[in-house]
C-alpha positions as CSV (number, residue, x, y, z in Angstrom):
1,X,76.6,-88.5,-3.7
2,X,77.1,-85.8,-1.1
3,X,78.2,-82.7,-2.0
4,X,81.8,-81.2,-1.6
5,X,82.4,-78.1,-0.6
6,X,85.9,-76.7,-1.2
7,X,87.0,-73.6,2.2
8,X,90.0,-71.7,0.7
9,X,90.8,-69.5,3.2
10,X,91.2,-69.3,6.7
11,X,87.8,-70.0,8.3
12,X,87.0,-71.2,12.3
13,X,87.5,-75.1,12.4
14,X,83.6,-74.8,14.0
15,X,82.5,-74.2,10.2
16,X,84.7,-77.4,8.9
17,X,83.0,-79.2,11.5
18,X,79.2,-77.6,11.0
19,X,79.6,-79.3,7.0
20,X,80.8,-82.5,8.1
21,X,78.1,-83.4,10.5
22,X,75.6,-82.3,7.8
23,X,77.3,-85.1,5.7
24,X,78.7,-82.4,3.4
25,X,82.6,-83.6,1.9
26,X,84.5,-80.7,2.8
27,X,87.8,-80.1,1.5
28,X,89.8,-77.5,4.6
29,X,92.7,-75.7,2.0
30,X,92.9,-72.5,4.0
31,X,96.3,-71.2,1.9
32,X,94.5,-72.3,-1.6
33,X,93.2,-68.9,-1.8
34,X,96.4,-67.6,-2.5
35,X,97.0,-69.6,-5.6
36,X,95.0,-68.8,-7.7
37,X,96.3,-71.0,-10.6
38,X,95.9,-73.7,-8.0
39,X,92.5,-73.1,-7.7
40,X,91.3,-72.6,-11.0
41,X,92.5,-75.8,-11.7
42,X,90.7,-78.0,-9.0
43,X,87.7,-75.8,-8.2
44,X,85.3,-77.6,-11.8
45,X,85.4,-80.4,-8.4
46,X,83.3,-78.6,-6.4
47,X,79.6,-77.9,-5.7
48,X,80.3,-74.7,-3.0
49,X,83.3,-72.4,-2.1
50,X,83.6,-70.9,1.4
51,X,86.0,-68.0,1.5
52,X,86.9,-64.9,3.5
53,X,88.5,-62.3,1.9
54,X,92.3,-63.9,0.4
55,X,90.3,-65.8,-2.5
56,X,89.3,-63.8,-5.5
57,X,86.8,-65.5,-7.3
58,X,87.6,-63.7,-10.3
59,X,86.4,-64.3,-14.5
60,X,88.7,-67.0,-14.8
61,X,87.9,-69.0,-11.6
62,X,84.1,-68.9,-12.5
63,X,84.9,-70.4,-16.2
64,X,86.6,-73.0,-14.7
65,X,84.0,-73.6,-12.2
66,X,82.4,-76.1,-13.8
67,X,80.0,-77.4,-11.3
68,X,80.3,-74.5,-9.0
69,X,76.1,-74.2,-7.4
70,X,77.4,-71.4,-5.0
71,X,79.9,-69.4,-3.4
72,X,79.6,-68.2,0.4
73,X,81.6,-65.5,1.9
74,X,82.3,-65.2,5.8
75,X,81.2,-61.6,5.8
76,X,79.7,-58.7,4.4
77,X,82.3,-57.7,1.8
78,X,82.1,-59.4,-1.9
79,X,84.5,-57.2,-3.3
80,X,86.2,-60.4,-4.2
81,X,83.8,-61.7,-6.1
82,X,82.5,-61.3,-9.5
83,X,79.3,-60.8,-9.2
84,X,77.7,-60.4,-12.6
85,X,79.9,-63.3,-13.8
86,X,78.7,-65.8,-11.4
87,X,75.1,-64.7,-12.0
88,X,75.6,-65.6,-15.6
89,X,77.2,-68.9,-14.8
90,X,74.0,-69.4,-12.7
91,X,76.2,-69.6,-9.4
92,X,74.9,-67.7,-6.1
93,X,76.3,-65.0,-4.2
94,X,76.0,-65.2,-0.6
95,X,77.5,-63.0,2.8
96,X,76.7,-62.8,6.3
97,X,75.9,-59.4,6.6
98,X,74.8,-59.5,10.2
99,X,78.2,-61.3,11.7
100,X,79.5,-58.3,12.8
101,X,77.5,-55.6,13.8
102,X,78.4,-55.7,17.6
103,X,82.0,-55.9,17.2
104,X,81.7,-53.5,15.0
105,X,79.8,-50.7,16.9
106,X,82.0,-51.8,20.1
107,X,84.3,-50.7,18.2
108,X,83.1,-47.4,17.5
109,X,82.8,-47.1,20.9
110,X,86.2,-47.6,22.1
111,X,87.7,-45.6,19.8
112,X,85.5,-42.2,20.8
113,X,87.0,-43.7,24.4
114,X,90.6,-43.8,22.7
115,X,90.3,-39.7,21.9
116,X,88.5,-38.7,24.4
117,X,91.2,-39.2,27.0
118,X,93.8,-39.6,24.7
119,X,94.6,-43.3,25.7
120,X,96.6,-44.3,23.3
121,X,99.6,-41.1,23.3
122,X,99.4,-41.5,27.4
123,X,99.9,-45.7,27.2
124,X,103.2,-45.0,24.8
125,X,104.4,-41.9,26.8
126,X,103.8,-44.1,30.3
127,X,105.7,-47.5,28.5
128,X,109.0,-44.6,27.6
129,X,109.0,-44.2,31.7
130,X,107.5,-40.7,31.7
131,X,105.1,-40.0,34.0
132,X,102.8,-37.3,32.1
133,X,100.0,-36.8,34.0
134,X,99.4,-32.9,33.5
135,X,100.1,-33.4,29.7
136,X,96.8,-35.7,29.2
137,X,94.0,-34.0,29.7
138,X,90.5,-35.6,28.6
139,X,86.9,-35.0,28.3
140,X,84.2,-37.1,29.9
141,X,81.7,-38.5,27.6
142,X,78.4,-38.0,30.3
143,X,76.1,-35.5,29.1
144,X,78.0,-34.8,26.0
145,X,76.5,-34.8,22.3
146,X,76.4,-37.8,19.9
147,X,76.0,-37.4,16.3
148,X,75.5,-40.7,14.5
149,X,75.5,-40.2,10.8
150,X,73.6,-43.6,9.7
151,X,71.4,-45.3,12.6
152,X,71.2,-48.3,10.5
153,X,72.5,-51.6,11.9
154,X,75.6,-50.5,13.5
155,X,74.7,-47.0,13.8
156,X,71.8,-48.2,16.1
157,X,73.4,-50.2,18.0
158,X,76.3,-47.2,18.6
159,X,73.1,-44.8,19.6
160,X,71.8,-47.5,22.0
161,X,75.0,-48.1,24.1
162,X,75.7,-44.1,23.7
163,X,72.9,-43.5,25.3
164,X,73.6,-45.8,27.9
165,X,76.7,-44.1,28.6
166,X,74.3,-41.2,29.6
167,X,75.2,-39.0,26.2
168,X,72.6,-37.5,24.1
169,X,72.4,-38.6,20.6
170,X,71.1,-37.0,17.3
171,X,71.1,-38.9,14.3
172,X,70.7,-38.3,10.8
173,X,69.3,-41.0,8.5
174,X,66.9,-40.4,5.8
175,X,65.5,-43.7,6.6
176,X,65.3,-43.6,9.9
177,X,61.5,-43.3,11.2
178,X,60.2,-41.5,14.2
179,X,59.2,-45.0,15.6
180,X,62.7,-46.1,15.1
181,X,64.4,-42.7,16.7
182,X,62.2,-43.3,19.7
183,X,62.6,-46.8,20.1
184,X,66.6,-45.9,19.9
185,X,65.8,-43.2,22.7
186,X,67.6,-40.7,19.9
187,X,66.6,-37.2,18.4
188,X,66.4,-37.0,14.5
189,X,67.8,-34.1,12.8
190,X,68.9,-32.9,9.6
191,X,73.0,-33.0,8.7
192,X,73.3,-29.6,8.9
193,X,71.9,-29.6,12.5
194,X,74.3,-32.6,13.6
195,X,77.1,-30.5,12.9
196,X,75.9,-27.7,14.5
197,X,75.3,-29.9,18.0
198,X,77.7,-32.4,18.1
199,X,80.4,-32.7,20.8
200,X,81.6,-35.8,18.9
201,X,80.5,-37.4,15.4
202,X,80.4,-40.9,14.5
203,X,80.1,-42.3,11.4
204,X,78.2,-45.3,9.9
205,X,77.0,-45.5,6.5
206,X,78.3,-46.9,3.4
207,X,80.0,-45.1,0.3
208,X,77.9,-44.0,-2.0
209,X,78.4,-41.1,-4.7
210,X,76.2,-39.6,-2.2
211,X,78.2,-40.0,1.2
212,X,81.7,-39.6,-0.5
213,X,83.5,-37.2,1.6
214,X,80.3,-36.4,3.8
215,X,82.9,-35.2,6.2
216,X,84.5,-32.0,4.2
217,X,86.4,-28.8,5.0
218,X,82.6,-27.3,4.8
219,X,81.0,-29.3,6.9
220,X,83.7,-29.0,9.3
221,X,83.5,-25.3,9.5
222,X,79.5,-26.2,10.3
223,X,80.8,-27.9,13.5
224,X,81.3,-27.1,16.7
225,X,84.7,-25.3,18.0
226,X,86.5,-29.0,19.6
227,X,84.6,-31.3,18.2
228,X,85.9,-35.4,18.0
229,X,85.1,-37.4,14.6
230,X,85.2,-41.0,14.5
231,X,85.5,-43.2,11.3
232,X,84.7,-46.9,11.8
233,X,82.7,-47.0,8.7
234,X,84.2,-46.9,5.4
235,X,87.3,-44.9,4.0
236,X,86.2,-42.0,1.7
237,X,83.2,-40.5,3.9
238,X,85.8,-38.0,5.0
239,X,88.5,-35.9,3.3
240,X,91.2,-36.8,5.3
241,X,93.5,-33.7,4.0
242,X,90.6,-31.3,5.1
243,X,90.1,-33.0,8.3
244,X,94.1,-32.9,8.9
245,X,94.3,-29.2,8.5
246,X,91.0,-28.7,11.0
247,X,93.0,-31.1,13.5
248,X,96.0,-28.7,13.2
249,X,94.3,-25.4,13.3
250,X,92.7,-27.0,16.8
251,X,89.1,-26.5,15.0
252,X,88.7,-30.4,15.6
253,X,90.0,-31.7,18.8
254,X,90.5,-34.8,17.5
255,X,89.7,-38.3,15.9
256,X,89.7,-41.3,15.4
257,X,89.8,-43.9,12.2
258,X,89.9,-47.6,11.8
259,X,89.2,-46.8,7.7
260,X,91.3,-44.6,5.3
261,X,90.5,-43.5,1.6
262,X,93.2,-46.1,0.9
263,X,93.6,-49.5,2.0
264,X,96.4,-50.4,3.2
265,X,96.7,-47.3,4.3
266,X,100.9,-46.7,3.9
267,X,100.4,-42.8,4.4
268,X,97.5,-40.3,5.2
269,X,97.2,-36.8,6.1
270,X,96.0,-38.0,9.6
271,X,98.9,-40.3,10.5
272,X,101.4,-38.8,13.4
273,X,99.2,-36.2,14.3
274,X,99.1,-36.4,18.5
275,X,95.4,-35.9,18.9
276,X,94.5,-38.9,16.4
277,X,94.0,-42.6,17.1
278,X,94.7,-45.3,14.0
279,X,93.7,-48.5,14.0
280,X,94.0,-51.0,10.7
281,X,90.4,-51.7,9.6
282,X,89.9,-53.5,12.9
283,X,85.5,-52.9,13.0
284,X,85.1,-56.7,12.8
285,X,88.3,-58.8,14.4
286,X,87.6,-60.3,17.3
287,X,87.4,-63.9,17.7
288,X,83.7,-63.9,18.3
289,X,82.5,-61.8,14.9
290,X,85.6,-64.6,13.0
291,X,83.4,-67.1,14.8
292,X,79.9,-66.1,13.9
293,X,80.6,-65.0,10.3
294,X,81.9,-68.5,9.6
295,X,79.4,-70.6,11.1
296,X,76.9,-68.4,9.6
297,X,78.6,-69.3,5.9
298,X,78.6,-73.1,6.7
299,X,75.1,-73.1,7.2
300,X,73.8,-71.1,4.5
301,X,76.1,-73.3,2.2
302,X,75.0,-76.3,3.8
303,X,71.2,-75.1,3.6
304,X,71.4,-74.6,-0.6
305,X,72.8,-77.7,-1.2
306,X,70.7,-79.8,1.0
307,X,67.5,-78.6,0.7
308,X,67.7,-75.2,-1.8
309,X,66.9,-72.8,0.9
310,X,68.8,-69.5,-0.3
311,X,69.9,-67.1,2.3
312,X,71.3,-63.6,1.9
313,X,72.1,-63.8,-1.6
314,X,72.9,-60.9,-3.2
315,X,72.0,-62.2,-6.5
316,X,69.0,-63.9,-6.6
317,X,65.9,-64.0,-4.0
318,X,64.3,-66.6,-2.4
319,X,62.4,-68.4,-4.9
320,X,62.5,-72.0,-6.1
321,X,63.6,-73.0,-9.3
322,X,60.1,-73.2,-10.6
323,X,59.3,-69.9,-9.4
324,X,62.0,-68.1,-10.9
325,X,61.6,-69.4,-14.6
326,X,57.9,-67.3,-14.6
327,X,58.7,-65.2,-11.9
328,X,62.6,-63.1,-13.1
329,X,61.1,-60.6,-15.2
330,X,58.6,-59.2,-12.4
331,X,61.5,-59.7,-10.1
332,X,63.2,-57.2,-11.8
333,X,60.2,-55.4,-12.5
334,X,60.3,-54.7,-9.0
335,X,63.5,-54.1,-8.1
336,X,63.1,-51.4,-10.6
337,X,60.0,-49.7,-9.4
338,X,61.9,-50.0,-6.3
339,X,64.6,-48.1,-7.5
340,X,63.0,-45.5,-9.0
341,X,61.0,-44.4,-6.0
342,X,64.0,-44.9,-3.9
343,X,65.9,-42.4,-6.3
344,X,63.1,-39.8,-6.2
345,X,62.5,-39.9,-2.1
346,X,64.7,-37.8,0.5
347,X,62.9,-38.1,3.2
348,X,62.7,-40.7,5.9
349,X,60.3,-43.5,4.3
350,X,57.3,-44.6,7.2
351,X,55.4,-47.2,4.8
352,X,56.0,-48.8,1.6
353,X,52.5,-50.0,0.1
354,X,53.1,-52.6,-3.2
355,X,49.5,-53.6,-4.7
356,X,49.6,-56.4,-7.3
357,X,47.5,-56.7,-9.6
358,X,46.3,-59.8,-12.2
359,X,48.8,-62.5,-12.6
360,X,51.3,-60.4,-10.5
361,X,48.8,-60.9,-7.8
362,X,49.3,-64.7,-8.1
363,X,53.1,-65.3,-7.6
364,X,55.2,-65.6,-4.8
365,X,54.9,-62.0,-3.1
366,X,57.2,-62.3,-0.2
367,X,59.8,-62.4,-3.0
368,X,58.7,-59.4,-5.1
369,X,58.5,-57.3,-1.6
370,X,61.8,-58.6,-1.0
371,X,63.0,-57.0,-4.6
372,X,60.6,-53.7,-4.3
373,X,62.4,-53.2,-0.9
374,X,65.7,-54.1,-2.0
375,X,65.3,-51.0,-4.6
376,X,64.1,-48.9,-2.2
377,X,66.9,-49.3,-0.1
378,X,69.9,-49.0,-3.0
379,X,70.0,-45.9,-2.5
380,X,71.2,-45.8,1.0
381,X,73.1,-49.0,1.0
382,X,74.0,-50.4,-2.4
383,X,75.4,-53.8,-0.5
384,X,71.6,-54.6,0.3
385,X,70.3,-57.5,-1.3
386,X,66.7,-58.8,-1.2
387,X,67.0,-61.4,1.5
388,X,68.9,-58.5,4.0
389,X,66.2,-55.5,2.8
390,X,63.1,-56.2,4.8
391,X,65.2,-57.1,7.6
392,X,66.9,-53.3,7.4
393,X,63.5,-51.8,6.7
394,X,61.7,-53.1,9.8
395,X,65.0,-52.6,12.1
396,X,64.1,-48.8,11.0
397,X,60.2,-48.9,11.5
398,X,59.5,-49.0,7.7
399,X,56.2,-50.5,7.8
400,X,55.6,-53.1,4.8
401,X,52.1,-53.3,3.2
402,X,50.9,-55.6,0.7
403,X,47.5,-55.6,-1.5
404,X,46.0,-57.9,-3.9
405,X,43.4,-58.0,-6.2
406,X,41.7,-58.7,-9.5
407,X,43.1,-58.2,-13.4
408,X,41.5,-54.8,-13.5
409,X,43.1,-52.9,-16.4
410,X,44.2,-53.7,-20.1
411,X,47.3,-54.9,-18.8
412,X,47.2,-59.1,-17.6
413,X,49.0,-57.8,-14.5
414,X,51.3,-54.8,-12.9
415,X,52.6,-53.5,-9.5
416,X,52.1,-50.4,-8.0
417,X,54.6,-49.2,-5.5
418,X,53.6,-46.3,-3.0
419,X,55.8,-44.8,-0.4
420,X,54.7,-42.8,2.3
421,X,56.7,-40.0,4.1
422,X,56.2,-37.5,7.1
423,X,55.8,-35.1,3.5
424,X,54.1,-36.7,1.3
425,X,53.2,-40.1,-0.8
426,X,54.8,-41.2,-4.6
427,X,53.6,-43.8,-6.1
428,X,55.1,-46.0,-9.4
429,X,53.5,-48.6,-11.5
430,X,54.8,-50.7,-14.2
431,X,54.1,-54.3,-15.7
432,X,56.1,-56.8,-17.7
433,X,55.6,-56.7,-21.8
434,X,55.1,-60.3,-23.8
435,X,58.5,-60.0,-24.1
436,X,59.8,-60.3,-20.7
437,X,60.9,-56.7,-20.6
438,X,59.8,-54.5,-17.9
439,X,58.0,-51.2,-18.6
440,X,57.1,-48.1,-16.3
441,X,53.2,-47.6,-17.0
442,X,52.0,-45.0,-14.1
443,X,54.2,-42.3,-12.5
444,X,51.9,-39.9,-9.5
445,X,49.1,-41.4,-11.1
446,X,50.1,-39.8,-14.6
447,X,49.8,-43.0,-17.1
448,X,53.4,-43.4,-19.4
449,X,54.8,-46.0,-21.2
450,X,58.5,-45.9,-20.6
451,X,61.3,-48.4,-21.4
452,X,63.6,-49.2,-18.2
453,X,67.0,-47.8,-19.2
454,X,70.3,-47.6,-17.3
455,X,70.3,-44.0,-17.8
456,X,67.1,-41.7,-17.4
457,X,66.0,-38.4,-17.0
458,X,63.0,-37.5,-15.2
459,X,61.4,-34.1,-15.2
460,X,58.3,-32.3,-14.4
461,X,56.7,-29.3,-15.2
462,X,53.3,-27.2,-16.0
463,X,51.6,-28.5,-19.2
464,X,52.7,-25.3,-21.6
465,X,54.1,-25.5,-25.3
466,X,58.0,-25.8,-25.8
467,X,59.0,-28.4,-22.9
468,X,60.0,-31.1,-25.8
469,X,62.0,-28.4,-27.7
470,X,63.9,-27.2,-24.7
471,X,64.4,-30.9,-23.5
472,X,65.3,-32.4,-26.8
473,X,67.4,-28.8,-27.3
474,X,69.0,-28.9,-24.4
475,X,70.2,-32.3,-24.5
476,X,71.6,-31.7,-27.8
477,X,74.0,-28.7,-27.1
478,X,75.3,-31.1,-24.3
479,X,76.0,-34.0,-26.7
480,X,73.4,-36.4,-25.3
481,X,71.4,-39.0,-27.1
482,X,68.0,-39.6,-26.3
483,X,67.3,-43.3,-27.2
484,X,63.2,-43.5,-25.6
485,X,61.5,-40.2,-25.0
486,X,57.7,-40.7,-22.6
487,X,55.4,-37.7,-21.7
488,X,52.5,-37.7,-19.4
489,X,50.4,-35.0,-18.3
490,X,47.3,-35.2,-15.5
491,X,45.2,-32.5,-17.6
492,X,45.7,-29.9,-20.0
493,X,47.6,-27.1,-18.3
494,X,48.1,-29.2,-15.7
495,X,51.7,-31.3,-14.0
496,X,53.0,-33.0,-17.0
497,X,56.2,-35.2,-16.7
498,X,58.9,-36.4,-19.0
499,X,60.8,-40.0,-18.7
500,X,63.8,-39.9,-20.9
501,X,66.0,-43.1,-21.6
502,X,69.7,-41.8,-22.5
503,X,72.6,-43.2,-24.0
504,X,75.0,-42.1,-20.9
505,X,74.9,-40.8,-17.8
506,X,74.3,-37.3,-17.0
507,X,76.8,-34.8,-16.1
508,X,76.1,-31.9,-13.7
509,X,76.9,-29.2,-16.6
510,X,73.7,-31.0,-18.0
511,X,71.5,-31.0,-15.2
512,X,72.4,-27.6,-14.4
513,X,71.4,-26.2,-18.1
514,X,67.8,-27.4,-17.7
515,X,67.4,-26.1,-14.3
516,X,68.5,-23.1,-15.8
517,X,66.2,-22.7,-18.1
518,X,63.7,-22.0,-15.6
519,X,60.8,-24.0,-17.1
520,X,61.2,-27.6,-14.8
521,X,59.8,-28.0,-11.4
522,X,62.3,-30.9,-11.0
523,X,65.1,-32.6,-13.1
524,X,66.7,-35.7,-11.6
525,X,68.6,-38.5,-13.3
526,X,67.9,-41.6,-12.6
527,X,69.9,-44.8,-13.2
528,X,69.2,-48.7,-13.3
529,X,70.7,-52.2,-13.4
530,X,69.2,-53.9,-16.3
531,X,71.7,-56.5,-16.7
């Protein structure tokens, strides 16, 4: 019996057409999406669901997806989708995170055009009959400076047709290699320096607790007198309010957004100010990114239920179904290791080095690189996903290394993760318990044995008495609950380390107290997925 496929929301008639002549029954509902009564009740019929981004495929519609195998979405966006749920219901997560990068940075593009010469304002003063021609006065973008915050997919492609446009561009991207930045024909700075040189700023990373309001009434005062910002990326890397007052004090000359904090955006700071051009959320509509993103879904649909082959999930790698009974605890084993080294490194990363060891050694390896990488890279885009990680680490000269050998330890198996920077190497080891949980066993060579928690504290010091009183101590003013507690040391009186697994996440007041205390080289908190 073929498989039936239900598309509940407005896809290209290309991707109806791509199931059908696979011999795939497709059902083309493209207002179902709406209803979502309507759908819970008929969707226990079907084996996939292609949707955009009307459907919501909340708690409800996964229970009553009975025989739901996987659920596709045309684009990169799952915001729609319950994730963990469907994981537990054994259903896979795809997008198609590649659609629309061009549209995208052409995007970008056109909008530095847009406020550059003040397009817009000119077209509706010209339309009213006026005939302002002193009032609109622009800037060329020759010779002028680009900085690109985020030379990743669509922030490369921005630097490459910047610098065709004869502009120099500095970047800033912790993972961006020298390799990469000369491939691009781009200089590599620090953030601080970006400000400092910019003519006009672009934007192109995701939001993170890390890149939330990147943009800020400091960072402005960093930049240059008459600087242009452009936001194509994602509302929240800028505070709007700070960049509204900068715009009217004439500190920035303008800018332009296709994102706002809030979306819909009904009001914002920016809105009716004459040097700023708004677009809504417009990075990928154009027919051809519609038209890519949806053939792109049909196919990696089409592909699972055919023949099994799994393409950018975000919930489970590519493994078969024999694999992964053996193979999900060191999955996640790696994914953590991945994590943690991807928590602990700043700097741009120019190799990752994974050695497997014992039974690890024996399983499928493009898989567990896939998951090591995938951590790695959660740090600088959390909507990477094992099948899209190695792609994003090669586009930015991340050079992948893999070694094998014998059981060579007391341990049946365990992998080793090492990442190399401009700086310096880290390395992490850990192995998977009879129990199926995964441990951390090495840390810079300094043996552990630490349980993989959601929320962790790492620290590091010089091997003197007191460090567990003024840890446990300090913790304790602050209310926190220390539920696993690892030390390591490389010799008496030597770097020691401490691996704490807490009950909740760690506030700043927290951090801050044991920096204070003057005896820790670092303190960093650490946190993990372990559902």
């Amino acid at each position: 019996m073929a498989p039936k496929v239900l598309i509940s929301d407005k896809l290209s008639p290309a991707a109806v057409q791509i199931f059908k002549d696979r011999g795939i029954d497709v059902d083309f509902q493209p207002d179902l999406g709406k209803d979502k009564d309507k759908l819970a009740e008929i969707i226990g019929n079907y084996d996939g669901l292609a949707i955009r981004s009307a459907t919501k495929v909340t708690e409800k519609i996964i229970e009553a997806a009975t025989n739901l195998k996987v659920v596709g979405r045309a684009g990169i966006g799952v915001d729609n989708v319950d994730i963990p749920n469907a994981s537990k219901k054994g259903i896979i997560v795809m997008n198609t995170p590649f659609g629309n990068m061009i549209t995208t940075a052409e995007h970008a593009i056109a909008m530095m055009f847009a406020v550059a010469r003040q397009i817009p304002e000119a077209s509706a003063s010209t339309h009213a009959g006026k005939w302002e021609k002193s009032k609109f006065m622009g800037v060329e973008l020759t010779g002028k400076t680009l900085g690109v915050i985020g030379a990743g997919n669509i922030g490369g492609i921005v630097c490459q047709r910047a610098v065709g446009l004869k502009m120099k561009v500095v970047a800033y991207d912790p993972f961006l290699s020298d390799e990469r930045a000369t491939e691009l024909g781009v200089t590599k700075v620090e953030l601080d320096e970006l400000f400092a040189r910019a003519d006009f700023i672009t934007l192109h990373v995701p939001l993170t607790d890390s890149t939330r309001n990147v943009i800020s009434a400091e960072a402005i005062a960093k930049m240059k007198d008459g600087v242009r910002i452009i936001n194509c990326a994602r509302g929240g890397l800028v505070d709007e309010a700070a960049l509204a007052e900068a715009l009217k004090s004439g500190k920035v000359a303008g800018a332009a957004f296709d994102v706002f904090e809030t979306e819909p955006a009904k009001d914002s700071p920016l809105f009716n100010l004459p040097n700023v051009v708004c677009t809504p959320h417009l990075g990928a509509s154009t027919t051809e990114a519609q038209e890519n993103v949806a053939l792109q879904v049909a196919e990696q649909i089409s592909d699972y239920l055919l023949t099994g082959a799994v393409t950018n999930a975000l919930n489970m790698p590519s493994v078969t179904a024999e694999e992964a009974k053996v193979m999900g605890p060191w999955i996640k084993l790696a994914g953590h290791l991945g994590n943690f080294i991807g928590q602990m490194t700043d700097e741009p990363i120019k190799a990752i080095n994974v050695l497997y060891d014992g039974v690890a050694s024996t399983m499928n390896l493009k898989a567990l690189d896939c998951g090591v990488v995938a951590g790695i890279m959660k740090k600088a885009n959390p909507d990477v996903n094992m099948v899209s990680a190695p792609v994003i680490a090669k586009e930015r000269g991340v050079k992948i290394s893999t070694t094998t050998q014998d059981q060579s330890g007391a341990f049946e198996g365990y992998i080793k993760v090492t990442v190399v920077t401009e700086k310096k190497e880290r390395s992490v080891a850990g192995t998977v318990f009879s129990d199926g949980k995964p441990r951390f066993i090495q840390i810079k060579g300094i043996n552990v044995d630490a349980e993989v928690g959601e929320h962790m504290l790492y620290t590091t010091n010089e091997d003197v008495p007191g460090i567990i009183g003024t840890l446990g101590g300090t913790l304790g003013d602050h209310g926190v609950n220390i539920a696993n507690f690892t030390l390591g040391r490389s010799n008496s009186g030597g770097e020691a380390i401490a691996l704490l697994y807490v009950d909740d996440a760690l506030s700043t007041d927290v951090l801050k107290a044991l920096e204070a205390t003057g005896k820790f080289k670092q303190v960093k908190p650490l946190t993990f997925d372990i559902a």
